[in-house]
N, C-alpha and C positions, 0 to 999 in steps of 0.2 A: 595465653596466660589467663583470657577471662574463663575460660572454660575449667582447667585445671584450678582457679580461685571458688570457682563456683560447687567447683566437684568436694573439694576440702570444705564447705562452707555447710555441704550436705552432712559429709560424714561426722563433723564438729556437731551439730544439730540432732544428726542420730542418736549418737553416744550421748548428748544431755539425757533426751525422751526418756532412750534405755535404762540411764540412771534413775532419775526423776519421778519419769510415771512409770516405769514397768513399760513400755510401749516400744519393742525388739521390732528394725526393719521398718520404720516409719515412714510411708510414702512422703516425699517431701517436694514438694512443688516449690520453684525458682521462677520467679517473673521478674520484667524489668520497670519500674518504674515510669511512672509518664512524663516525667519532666527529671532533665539529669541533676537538678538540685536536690531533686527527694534521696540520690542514692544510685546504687549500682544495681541491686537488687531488691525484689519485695518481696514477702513471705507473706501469704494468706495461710497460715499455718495453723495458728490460732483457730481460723472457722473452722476447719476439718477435725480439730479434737474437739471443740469444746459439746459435741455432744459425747464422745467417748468418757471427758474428763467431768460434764455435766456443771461448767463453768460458760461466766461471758468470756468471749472470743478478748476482749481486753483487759479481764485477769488473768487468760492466760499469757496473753502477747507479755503482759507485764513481769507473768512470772519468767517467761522465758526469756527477754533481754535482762533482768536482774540477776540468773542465775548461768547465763553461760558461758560467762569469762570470754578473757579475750583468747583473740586466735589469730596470729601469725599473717600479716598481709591486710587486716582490716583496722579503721580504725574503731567503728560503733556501731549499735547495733540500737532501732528507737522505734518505739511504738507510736503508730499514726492510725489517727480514724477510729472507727469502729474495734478493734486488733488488726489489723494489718505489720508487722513488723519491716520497715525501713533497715538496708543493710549498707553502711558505705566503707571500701576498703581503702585501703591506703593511697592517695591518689599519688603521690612521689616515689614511692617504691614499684608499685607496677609501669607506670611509666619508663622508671629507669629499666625495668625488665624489659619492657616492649621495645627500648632503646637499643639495646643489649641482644635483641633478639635470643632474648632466652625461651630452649623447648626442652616445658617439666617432661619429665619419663611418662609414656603412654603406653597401653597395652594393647600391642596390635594383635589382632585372632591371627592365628597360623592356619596356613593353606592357599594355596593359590585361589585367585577368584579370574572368572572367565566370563567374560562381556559378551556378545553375541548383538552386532550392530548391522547397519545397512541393507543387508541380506535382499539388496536387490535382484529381481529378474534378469537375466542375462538375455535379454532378447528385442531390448531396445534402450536410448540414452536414459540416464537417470534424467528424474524431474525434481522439481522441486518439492513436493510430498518427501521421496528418500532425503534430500539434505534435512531435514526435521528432523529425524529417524538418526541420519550419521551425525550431526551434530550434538545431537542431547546423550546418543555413544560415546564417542569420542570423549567428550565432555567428564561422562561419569566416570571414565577409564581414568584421564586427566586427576581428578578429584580423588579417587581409589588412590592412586599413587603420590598425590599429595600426602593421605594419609598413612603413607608407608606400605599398603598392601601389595603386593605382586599380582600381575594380571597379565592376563592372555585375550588378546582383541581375536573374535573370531569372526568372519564375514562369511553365513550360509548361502552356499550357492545352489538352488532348485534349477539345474539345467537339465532335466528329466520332465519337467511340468508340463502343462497343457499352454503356458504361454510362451515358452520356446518352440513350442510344436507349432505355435501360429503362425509364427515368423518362418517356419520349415516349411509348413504350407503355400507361404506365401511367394517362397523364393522357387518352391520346385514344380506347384500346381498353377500359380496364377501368373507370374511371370514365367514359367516353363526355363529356370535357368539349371546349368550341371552344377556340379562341383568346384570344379575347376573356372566356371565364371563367379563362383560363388566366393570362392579364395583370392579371386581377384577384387572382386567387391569391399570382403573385409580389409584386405589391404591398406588399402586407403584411407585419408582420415575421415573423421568425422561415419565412420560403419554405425556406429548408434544411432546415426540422424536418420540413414536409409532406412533401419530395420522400425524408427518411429514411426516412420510413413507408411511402411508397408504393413505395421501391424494394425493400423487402423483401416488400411483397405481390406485384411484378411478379416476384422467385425463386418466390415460392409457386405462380404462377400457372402457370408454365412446368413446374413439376413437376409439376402437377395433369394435364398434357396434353400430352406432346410435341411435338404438332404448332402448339400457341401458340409455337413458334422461328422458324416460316415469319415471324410479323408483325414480330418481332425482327430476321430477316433484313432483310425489306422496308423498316421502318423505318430502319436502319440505312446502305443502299443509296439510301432518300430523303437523308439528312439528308448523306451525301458526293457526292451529286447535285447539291445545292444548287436556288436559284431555284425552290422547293413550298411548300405549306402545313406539308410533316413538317419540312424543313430550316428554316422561321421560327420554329415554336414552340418546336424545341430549342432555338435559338441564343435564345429566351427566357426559356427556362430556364438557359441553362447561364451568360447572361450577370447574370442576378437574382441566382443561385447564386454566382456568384465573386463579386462585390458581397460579399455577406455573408462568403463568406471573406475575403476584403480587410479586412473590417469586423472580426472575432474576430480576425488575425493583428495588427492596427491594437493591441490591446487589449494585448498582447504587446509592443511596441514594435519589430515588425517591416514593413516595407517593403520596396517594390519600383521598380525600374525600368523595368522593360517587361515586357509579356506578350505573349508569341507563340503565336499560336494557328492548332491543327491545322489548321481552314477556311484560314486563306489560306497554307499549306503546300501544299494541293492549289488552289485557284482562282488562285493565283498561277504555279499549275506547276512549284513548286519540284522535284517530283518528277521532272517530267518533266527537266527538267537533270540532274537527277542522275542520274534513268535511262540517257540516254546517255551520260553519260561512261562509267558503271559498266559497260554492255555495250561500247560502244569499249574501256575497259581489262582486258577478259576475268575481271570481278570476279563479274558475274555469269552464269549458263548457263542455255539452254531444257531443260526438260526434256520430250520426247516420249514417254515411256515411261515407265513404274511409277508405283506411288503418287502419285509429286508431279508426271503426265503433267498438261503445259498450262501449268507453273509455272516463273515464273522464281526460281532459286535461286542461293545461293551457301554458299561453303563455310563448318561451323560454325568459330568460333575453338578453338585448340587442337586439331585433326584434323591426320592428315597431309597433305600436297600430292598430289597426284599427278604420276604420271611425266610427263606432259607434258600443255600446254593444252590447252584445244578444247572443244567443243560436246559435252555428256553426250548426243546423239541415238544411239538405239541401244541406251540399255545400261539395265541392269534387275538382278536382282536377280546374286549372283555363281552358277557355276556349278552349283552345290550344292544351290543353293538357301538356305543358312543363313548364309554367310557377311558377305552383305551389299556386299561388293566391287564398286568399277566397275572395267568396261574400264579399258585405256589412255586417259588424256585424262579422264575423267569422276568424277562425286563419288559415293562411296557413296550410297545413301540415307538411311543411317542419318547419314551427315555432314550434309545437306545440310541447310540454311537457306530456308525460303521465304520469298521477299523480295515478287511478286508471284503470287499463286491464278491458279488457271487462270479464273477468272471474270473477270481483271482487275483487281483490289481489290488497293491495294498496303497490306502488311501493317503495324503498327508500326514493325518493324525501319525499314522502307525509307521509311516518313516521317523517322522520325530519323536515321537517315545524311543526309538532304535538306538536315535542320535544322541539323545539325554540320557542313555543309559551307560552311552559312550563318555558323553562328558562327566560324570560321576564315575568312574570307572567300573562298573555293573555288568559291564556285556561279555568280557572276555576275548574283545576283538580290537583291532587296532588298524587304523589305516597305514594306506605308503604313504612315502611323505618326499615330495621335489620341489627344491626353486621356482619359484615361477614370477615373482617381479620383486626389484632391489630398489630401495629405494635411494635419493641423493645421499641421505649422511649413511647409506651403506646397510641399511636395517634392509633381513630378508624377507618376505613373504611367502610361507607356503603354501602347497595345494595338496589336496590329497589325490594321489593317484592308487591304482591296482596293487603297485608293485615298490619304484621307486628308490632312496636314495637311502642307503647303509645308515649313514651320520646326519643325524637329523634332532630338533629340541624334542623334548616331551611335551607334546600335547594331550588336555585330554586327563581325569582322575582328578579332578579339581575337590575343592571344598565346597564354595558359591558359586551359582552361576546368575548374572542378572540379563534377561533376553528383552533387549530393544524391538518389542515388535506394537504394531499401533492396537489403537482397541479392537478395532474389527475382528481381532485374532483371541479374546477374549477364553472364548469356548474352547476352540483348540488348545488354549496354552492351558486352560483347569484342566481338562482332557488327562491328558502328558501327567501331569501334576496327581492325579488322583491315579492313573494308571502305577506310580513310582508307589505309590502307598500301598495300592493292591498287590505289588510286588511284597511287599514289608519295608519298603524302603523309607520310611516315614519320615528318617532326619534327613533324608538328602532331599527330600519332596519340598519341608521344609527350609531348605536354604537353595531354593529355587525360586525368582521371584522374575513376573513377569514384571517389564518395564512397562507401562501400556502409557499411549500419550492420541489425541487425537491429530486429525486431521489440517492441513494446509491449503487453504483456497487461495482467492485473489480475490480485491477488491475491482469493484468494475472496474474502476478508473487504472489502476492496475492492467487490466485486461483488455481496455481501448489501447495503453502507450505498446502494449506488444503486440496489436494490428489485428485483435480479435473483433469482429463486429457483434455489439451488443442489441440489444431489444429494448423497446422502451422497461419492459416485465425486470431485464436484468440487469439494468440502468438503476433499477429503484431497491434493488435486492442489497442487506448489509458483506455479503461474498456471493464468490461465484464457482461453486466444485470443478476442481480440474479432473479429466477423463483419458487414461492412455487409451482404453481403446477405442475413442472418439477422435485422437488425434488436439486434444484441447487442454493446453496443461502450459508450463514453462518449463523448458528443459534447463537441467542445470546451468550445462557453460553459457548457455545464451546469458541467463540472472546474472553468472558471473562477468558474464564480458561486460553485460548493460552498467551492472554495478560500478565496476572498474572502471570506465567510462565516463558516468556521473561523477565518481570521486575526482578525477583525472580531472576536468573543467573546473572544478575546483582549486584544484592543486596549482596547475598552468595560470591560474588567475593570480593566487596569493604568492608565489614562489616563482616567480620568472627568472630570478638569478640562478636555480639549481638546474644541472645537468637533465636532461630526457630521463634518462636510467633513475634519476633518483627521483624523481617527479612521478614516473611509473612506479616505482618501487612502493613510497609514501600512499599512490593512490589505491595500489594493490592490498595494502594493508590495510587501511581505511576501507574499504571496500569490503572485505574477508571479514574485519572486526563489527563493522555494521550489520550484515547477514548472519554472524554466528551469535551479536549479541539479539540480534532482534528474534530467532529462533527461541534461542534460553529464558528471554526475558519473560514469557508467557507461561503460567502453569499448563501441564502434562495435560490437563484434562478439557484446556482450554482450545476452541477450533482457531487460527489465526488466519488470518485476512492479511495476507502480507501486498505490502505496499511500497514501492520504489522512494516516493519521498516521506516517509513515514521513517524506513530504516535508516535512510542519510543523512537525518537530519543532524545538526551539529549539536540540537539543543536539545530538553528536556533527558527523558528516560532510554538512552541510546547507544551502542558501540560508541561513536566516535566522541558523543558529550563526556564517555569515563576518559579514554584518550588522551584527550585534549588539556584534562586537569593532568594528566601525566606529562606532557609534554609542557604545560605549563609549570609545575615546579620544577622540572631539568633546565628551563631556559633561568630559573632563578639562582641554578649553579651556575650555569653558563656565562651567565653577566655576570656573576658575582665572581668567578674564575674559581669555584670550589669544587668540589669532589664530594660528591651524597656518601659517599662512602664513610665521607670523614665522622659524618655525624651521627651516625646507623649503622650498627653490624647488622648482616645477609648472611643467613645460612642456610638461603633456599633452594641450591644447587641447581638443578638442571633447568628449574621451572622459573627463573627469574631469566628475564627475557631484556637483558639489557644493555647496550654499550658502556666501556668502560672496565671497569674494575669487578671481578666475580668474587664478592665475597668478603668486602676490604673489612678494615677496620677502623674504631676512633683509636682516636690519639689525644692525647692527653689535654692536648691542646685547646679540641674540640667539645671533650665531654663534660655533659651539662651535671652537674653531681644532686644528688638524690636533694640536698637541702633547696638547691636551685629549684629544682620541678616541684618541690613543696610549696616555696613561694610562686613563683610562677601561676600554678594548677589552685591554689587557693583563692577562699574568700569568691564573691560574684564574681568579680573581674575573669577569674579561672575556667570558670563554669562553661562559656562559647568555646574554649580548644579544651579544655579537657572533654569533651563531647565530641569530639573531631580523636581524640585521642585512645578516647573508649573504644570508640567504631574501628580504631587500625589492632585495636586488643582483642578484636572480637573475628579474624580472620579465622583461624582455627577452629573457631566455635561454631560459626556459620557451612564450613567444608562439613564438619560431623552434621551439622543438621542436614545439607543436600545428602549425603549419603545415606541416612538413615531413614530419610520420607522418601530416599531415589529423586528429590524434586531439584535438578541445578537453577531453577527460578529464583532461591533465596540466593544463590552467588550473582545470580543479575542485581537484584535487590542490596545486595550489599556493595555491588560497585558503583552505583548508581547514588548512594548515601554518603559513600566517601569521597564521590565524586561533589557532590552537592555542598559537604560539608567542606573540604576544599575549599569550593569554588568564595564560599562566605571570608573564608580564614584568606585568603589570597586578597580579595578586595579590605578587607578591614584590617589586614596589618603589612604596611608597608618593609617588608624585612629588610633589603639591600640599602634604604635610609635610615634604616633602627640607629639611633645614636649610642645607647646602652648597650655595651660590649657582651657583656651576660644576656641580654633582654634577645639581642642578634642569633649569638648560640644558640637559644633553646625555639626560638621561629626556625630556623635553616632545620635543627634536628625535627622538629614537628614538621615541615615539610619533606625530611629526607624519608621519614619514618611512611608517611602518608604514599609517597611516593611508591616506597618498598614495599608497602603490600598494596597498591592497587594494580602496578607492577605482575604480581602474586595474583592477584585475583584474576586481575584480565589475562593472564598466562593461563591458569585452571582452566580457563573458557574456552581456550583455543585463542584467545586475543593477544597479535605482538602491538607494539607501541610505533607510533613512526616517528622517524626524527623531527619529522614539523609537520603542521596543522595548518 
């Protein structure tokens, strides 16, 4: 409701201008106030005309609260300061909306939108860098479908790469094992821990000796070969390996919908469609001379154009020799992009262009499509195979696509993005957005409790980079088990009356909701230092601190022998995560009527919960801003505040001794209300609630 109040408050504000001054489409900027006595809203309105209109910023503020009537939902409208205009809307009519869980009409874009998250290596366990990556996914997919969109979670699988080839090396060159001891290997639990081990002895080995790169190469050129013994064993590794990622992401409460993989990107020929267009559209050029002689390239994103099209044949270094410069027609060198080696191996880049042209539906090709893991509530997962399965979803021809890849991938994803353009593809270039987020370290002290030996150098350092092919990193289940563990000591302490299973249960959630919030809680661009007691902890900015005010206002149904239901309608369907009643309603009984929350929300007195009250108005408002900055950092932030503010309104008003029968109602409905969207919010995150703390 704040958002759709805010939106009308604009269009109301337009139509004065347009009357007024002649001023059609008036940018109108919406702030909020520093202190919630000023209001709901602030308008700095005024500044931004008063040189158009050639008046003070406080005759205009004044003309404009004197001339634009009222408007439906607000009560006034007041000039403060310099021009600043003060907005406050009706504080007992929204309320009762938010009561009410009333959702104004919104205009969702048509088209499928397609996520692209985790897109781990198959060729050893995931660590904890990838949970970054799957969770801030997961996450945004969550969010998207809060906001009604439709989406396709896609997990890209690179089992063709040069890091599944390591692990191939490592199993057939250095341990000298078959096949068939290799199928026996995977077998077994825990195949991602051996292939961690070994893929840091296959760095070691390569450093040992140079010329161990030839076997790398070769294996590498089998396994995009296909139809060999190199190209079966990886694809049995890398398919064991994603299994078990599947399996730790499961653990998480995240899933997928299809998995596209590199092998049928080249055995399908994706490439080669894409090839030709890219050379028919002058996207790409041969190079017969210098450095990148043999290779087909195109230009890097962000470089100049050149003066005119054509075929780089000819040209080489600039005059000078320093400059770097092409002829007319041609790309520098130092611009240039290699899309295909002169060996003929097309590079990353120029699979993924292949792949994106697939996801926009551009290419004309279309993968097989087979089962390949189900999950518990019965959701399938596909894979792309050669051939595959008659009846299957549509994947693929989407509208948006948002790719969860970290920034290191920066280049490559403009790359992709400028190539869609060269094509003429301009609008779908544009509704292609990379997700970019950094990196996940450890803090020392982090990296001692997991049996790592430090240096005094790394001791004194603010994190410490983790390394797969050093063998130096946290792998996922371990965080998770360690996590589960610490919650569990906790649990066991406070709850010694509850069953094993529910103790586990309780800790297991705690555990997931402190990992997934302390991921989200950091902006995208921010390196995090993740930290064992840092995520658990019960207090401050944390999973389990939003939690805990949840489970704290249900224990105030609980004693009280009420039903949240009674006092808050929930029309949040699949995404409210809660025991009991899906969706109830009030009853006559319970509901607080619009004159109540007037008095109530009035006057000082009103001012400390209708501030608690704003914040549960502003659920909706806050999902549109993570999706629209791509940041779910503001929904950490927003749980965290309603948690905070909670935690105030819980300690200074005693509701189950309220003597005022009215005064009782409208406490219970403010905490039912609070409840239900924090509920909502830690659900968006991936956060369930546990029955106790």
């Amino acid at each position: 409701m704040y958002r759709y109040l805010e939106l009308r408050l604009i269009e109301h504000l337009r139509e004065f201008l347009a009357r007024t001054y002649g001023l059609e489409n008036a940018n109108i900027v919406v702030e909020q106030p520093p202190k919630i006595e000023f209001g709901e809203y602030a308008l700095p309105l005024a500044f931004e005309l008063a040189r158009k209109l050639r008046k003070a910023p406080r005759k205009i503020a004044e003309e404009i609260v004197a001339g634009v009537g009222a408007l439906p939902g607000f009560e006034k409208f007041e000039v403060a300061g310099g021009g600043y205009i003060n907005v406050r809307v009706n504080r007992a009519e929204l309320a009762a909306a938010v009561a009410d869980d009333v959702k104004p009409p919104a205009a969702i874009p048509p088209g499928k939108v397609l996520v692209e998250h985790s897109s781990i290596n198959p060729n050893k366990a995931a660590h904890i860098g990838h949970l970054r990556n799957a969770i801030l996914g997961d996450t945004f997919v969550r969010l998207l479908r809060v906001a009604g969109r439709e989406v396709d979670v896609q997990n890209y699988i690179d089992n063709t790469g040069v890091q599944v080839a390591d692990v191939v090396v490592g199993f057939m060159h250095i341990e000298q094992k078959s096949r068939a001891q290799i199928e026996t290997l995977a077998a077994a639990p825990q195949f991602d821990y051996v292939c961690w081990d070994l893929y840091a002895r296959v760095s070691q080995w390569y450093a040992e000796d140079k010329e161990n790169l030839k076997v790398r190469a070769d294996t590498l050129h089998a396994i995009e070969e296909g139809n060999n013994e190199t190209a079966a064993i990886a694809d049995l590794i890398s398919v064991s390996v994603l299994k078990r990622h599947l399996e730790t992401m499961e653990r998480l409460d995240i899933e997928y919908d299809f998995l596209p993989r590199e092998s049928e990107i080249l055995h399908l020929h994706f490439w080669d469609a894409a090839f030709g267009k890219l050379k028919e559209a002058g996207v790409l050029t041969y190079e017969a001379s210098g450095k990148n002689k043999g290779c087909w390239v195109m230009r890097r994103a962000g470089t100049s154009k050149p003066l005119t099209t054509g075929s780089t044949e000819g040209t080489g270094e600039g005059r000078t020799g320093e400059s770097h410069e092409a002829d007319e027609g041609g790309i520098s060198e130092e611009d240039q992009k290699v899309i295909v080696r002169s060996n003929g191996t097309v590079g990353y880049v120029g699979k993924d262009i292949a792949y994106h042209m697939w996801k926009f539906g551009l290419l004309g090709r279309d993968f097989g499509y087979r089962k390949f893991f189900r999950y518990p509530n019965a959701h399938e997962c596909w894979i792309s195979t050669t051939d595959g399965e008659r009846d299957h979803p549509h994947f693929g021809d989407v509208a948006e696509i948002y790719n969860v890849i970290d920034a290191r991938q920066s280049e490559a994803q403009n790359t992709v993005i400028e190539a869609l353009r060269g094509l003429g593809h301009g609008e779908a270039a544009d509704r292609y957005t990379h997700f970019s987020y950094e990196m996940v370290a450890l803090t020392p002290r982090c990296a001692a409790e997991l049996g790592y030996t430090l240096s005094e150098e790394d001791k004194a350092r603010p994190w410490i980079e983790v390394s797969g092919r050093k063998g130096f990193g946290v792998k996922a289940d371990d965080l998770l088990d360690k996590l589960i563990a610490s919650a569990g000591k906790e649990v066991d302490a406070r709850h010694p009356e509850l069953s094993a299973a529910e103790r586990g249960e309780i800790a297991t959630q705690i555990a997931i909701g402190a990992l997934r919030y302390f991921m989200l809680k950091f902006t995208k661009p921010s390196v995090i230092a993740f930290d064992f007691k840092d995520a658990l902890s019960f207090e401050g900015d944390t999973g389990p601190y939003a939690q805990y005010a949840v489970v704290r206002a249900s224990n105030i149904f609980r004693k009280g022998g009420f039903d949240p239901s009674q006092f808050c309608r929930d029309r949040s369907g699949d995404y409210l995560q809660t025991p009991g009643k899906d969706g109830g309603g009030k009853d006559a009984a319970s509901r607080v009527s619009t004159e109540e929350f007037a008095g109530f929300l009035g006057g000082e007195g009103g001012d400390e919960i209708w501030e608690l009250w704003l914040a549960a108005a502003q659920t909706s408002h806050v999902v549109g801003q993570c999706i629209a900055a791509t940041e779910p950092a503001y929904l950490a932030k927003h749980a965290f505040r309603l948690a905070q503010l909670f935690s105030m309104f819980y300690h200074r008003h005693p509701i189950l001794s309220e003597a005022g029968e009215g005064r009782k109602r409208f406490l219970l409905t403010t905490a039912a209300v609070v409840r239900r969207e924090l509920i909502r919010v830690l659900g968006a995150m991936g956060i369930r609630v546990p029955a106790a703390m």
